[in-house]
N, C-alpha and C positions, 0 to 999 in steps of 0.2 A: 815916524812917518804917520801921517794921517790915517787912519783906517777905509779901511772900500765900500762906497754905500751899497756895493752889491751883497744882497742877502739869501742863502743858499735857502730851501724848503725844504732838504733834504737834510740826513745825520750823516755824514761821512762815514760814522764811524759805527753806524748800526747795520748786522749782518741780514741778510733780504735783499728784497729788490724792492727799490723806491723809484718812483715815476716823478721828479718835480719838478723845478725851475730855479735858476738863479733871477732874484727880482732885482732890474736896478730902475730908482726910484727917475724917472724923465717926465715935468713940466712941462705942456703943451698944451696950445688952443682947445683941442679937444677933449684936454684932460687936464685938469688941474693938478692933481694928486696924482699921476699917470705913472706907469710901469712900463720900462722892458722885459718882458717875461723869455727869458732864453732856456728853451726844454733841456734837461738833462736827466740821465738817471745811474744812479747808481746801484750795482751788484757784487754783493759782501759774503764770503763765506771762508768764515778763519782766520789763518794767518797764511801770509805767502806777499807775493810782488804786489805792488799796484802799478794797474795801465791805466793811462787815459788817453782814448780817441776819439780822435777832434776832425768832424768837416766844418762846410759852409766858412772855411779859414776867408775865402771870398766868396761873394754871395751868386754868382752864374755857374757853379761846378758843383757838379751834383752825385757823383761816384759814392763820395765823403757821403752825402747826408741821408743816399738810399737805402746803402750798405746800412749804415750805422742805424737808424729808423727802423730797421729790418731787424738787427741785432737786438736792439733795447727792448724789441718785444717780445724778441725769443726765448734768449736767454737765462735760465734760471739760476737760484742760489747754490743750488746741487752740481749744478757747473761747474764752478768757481773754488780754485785755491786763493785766496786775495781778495784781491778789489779792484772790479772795474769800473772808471768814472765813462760814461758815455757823453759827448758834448756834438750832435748830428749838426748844429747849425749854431756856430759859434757866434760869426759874425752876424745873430739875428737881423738885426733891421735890413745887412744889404743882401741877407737871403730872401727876408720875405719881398724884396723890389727887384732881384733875380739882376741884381749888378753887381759888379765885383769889388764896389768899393759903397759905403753905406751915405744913404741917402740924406741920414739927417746929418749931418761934419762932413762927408765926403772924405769918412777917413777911411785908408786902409788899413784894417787891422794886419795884416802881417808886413807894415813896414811902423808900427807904433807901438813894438816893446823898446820899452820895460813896462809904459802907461804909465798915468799919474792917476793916483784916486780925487783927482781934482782937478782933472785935465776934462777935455772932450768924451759925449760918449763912449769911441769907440778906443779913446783912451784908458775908459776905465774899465773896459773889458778887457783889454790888454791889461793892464794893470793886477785885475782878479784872477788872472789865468796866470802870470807872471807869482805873487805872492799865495797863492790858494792852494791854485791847484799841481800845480809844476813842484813844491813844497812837498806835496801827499805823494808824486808820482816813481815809480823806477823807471819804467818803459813810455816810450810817449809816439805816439803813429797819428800823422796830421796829413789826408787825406786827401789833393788836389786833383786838378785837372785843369785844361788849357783855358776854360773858361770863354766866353763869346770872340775873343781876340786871336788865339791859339793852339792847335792839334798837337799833340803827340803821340807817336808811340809807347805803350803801355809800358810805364817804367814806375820802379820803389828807387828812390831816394836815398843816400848818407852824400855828406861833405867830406871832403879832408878834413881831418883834423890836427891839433898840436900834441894831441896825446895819442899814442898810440895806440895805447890799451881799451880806450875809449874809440876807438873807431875800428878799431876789431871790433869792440860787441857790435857796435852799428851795426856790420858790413854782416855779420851774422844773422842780426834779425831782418836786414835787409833780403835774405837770399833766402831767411823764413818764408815772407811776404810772398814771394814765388811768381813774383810777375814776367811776362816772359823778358821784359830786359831789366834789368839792374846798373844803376849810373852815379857814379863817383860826380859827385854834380860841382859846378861854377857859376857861383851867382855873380850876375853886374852887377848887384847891391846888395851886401847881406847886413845893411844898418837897420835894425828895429826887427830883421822877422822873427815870428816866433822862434823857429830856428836855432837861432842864436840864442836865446833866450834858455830854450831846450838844454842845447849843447855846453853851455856857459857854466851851467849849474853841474854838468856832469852826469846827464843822465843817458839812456840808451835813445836818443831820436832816428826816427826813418820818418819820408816823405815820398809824396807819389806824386805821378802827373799820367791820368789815367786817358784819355782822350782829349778831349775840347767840343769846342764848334759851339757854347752855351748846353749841352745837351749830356743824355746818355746811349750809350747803346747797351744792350742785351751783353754782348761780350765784355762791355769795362765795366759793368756791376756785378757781373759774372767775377772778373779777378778780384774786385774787391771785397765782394763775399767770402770768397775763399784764401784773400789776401789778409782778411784780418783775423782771421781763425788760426791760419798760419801765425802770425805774429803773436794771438794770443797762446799758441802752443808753445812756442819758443820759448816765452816768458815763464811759464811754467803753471799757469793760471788755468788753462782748461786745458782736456785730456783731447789729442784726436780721433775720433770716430774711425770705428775699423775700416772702414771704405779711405778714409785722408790718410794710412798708414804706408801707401804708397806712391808716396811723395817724391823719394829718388827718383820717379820715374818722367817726371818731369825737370825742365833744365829752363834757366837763364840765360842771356847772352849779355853780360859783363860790358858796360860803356865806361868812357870816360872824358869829360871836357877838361882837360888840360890848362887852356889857355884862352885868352879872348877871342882868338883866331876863327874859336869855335863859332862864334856869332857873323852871321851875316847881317845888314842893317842898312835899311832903304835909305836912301841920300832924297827919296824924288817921290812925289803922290802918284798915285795916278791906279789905273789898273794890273793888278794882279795876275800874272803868268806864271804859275807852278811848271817847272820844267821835269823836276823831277816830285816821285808821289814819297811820303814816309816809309821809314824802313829797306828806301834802294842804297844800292853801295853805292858811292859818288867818288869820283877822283877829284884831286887837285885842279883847278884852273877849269871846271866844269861847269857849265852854266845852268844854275838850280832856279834862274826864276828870272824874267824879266817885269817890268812898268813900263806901260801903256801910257803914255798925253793922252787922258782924256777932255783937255780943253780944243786939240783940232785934231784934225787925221791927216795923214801923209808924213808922221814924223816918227823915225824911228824911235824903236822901246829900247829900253836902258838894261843893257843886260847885267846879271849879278852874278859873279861864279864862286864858286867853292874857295875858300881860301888854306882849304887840308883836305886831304882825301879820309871817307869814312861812312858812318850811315847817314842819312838822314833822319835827324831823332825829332825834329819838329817844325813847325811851320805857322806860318802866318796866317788864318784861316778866312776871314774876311774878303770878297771879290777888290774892295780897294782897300789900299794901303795910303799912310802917309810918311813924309819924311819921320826918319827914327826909330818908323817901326822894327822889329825883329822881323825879317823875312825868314829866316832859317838857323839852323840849328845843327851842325855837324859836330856828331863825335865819333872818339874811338872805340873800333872795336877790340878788348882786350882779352875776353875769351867767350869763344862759343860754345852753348851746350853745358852749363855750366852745373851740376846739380842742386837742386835746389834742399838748401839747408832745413833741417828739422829746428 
């Protein structure tokens, strides 16, 4: 296979901390000979696991690239058993235009693994992250949130999987993370995400969906701060801090999307009526949300209700909606209180 014209500045494999960039070489009006410069850095000390954690997976979700920004500066060699690759803004270009899919292809990176080293941009990030980095990694924590589209309550990520063994570790470093819910998650599409990509190869992935709204708040970089400290203990790479030793003493509440059922999905445009807010218990046949005709008035809204009873794990964030959208999100709750794993 062709090789990636993405070129790291950094030595993977030298112990320190390096501040660089992956360069990939992009032709444009404004630049002839032009770069993508995507920050990364790397932190090496000995032997032990490598992690690598990844935001900006879409470019409006910012949990991922705060925490992570905040880490890479922190951080020292003295830390560290292993190697940590930091990647705060993966998807650069559609981080720096603060949209969830990139500006120049209009690709999404996390629906364009494997990538082609000869495909589109943001193919070929996918592509370097796919052959590079994913290759050097044991553990891997890719950092979302609802992004300008979608809210959710503050949840760490694993899939089902076909291995068992492999998804116990997940579920372990999953309950590391220590976000207050934890979600056996159901994707409508899990063709190209990184995800899959992750998981394919065999390695330990968790994923998060930290809030929404385009934004952050104080509290979901608050979990994420402390969510990947957690996952970096787990792994066995840095030590916790006598104050993070009492971690039993916070707990998780255990979800689970079973089925499509879990999805609700607007048939109709119009305006947005939250019936219920994130995080309430909702019964079966309960009505979580109507749409508004906002082309006349006098005409009744379209109501949407529950098609399982359970929490409300997330929502449609935007005042209008259009047909297709996801208006909601009900899952199981399978256990409350759940201690959060070392």
């Amino acid at each position: 296979m062709r090789a990636s014209p993405i070129t790291p500045t950094v030595d993977y494999d030298a112990n320190g901390v390096q501040h660089g960039f992956l360069r990939l070489p992009y032709s444009r009006d404004d630049s002839a000979w032009g770069a993508i410069m995507i920050p990364l850095s790397v932190v090496k000390h000995g032997e032990g696991p490598t992690v690598l954690l990844t935001g900006g997976n879409h470019g409006d979700e910012y949990e991922g690239p705060i925490a992570l920004a905040k880490l890479a500066g922190a951080l020292q060699a003295a830390d560290v058993n292993g190697r940590v690759i930091i990647v705060p803004y993966m998807n650069y270009p559609a981080f720096r235009a603060g949209t969830r899919t990139s500006p120049i292809d209009a690709g999404n990176l996390n629906r364009s693994f494997p990538g082609r080293p000869d495909g589109s941009v943001t193919e070929k990030i996918a592509d370097y992250f796919q052959r590079e980095l994913l290759a050097r990694a044991d553990y891997v924590l890719d950092i979302h949130a609802g992004g300008r589209t979608l809210d959710f309550v503050p949840f760490a990520a694993i899939h089902v999987l076909p291995d068992g063994d492999q998804q116990a570790r997940c579920e372990r470093a999953m309950r590391a993370f220590g976000a207050p819910y934890s979600m056996r998650m159901l994707e409508l599409d899990s063709v190209g995400l990184f995800d899959s990509a992750v998981e394919e190869a065999g390695k330990v992935f968790v994923s998060t969906e930290l809030g929404g709204g385009g934004t952050s708040t104080a509290q979901s970089v608050a979990i994420a701060d402390r969510g990947v400290r957690g996952f970096l203990a787990h792994a066995g790479v840095i030590e916790r801090k006598a104050g993070e030793r009492s971690v039993g003493a916070r707990t998780t509440t255990l979800l689970d999307m079973p089925d499509g059922t879990c999805y609700t999905t607007s048939e109709h445009r119009g305006m947005l009526e939250m019936c219920r807010d994130l995080g309430d218990t909702v019964e079966a046949g309960e009505v979580l949300a109507r749409v508004h005709d906002i082309d006349r008035t006098g005409a009744r809204p379209v109501e949407y209700r529950a098609q399982r009873g359970g929490l409300l794990a997330a929502r449609h964030f935007p005042g209008l909606v259009q047909a297709g959208d996801t208006v909601a999100v009900v899952a199981d709750v399978v256990e409350r209180n759940l201690p959060v794993a070392a």
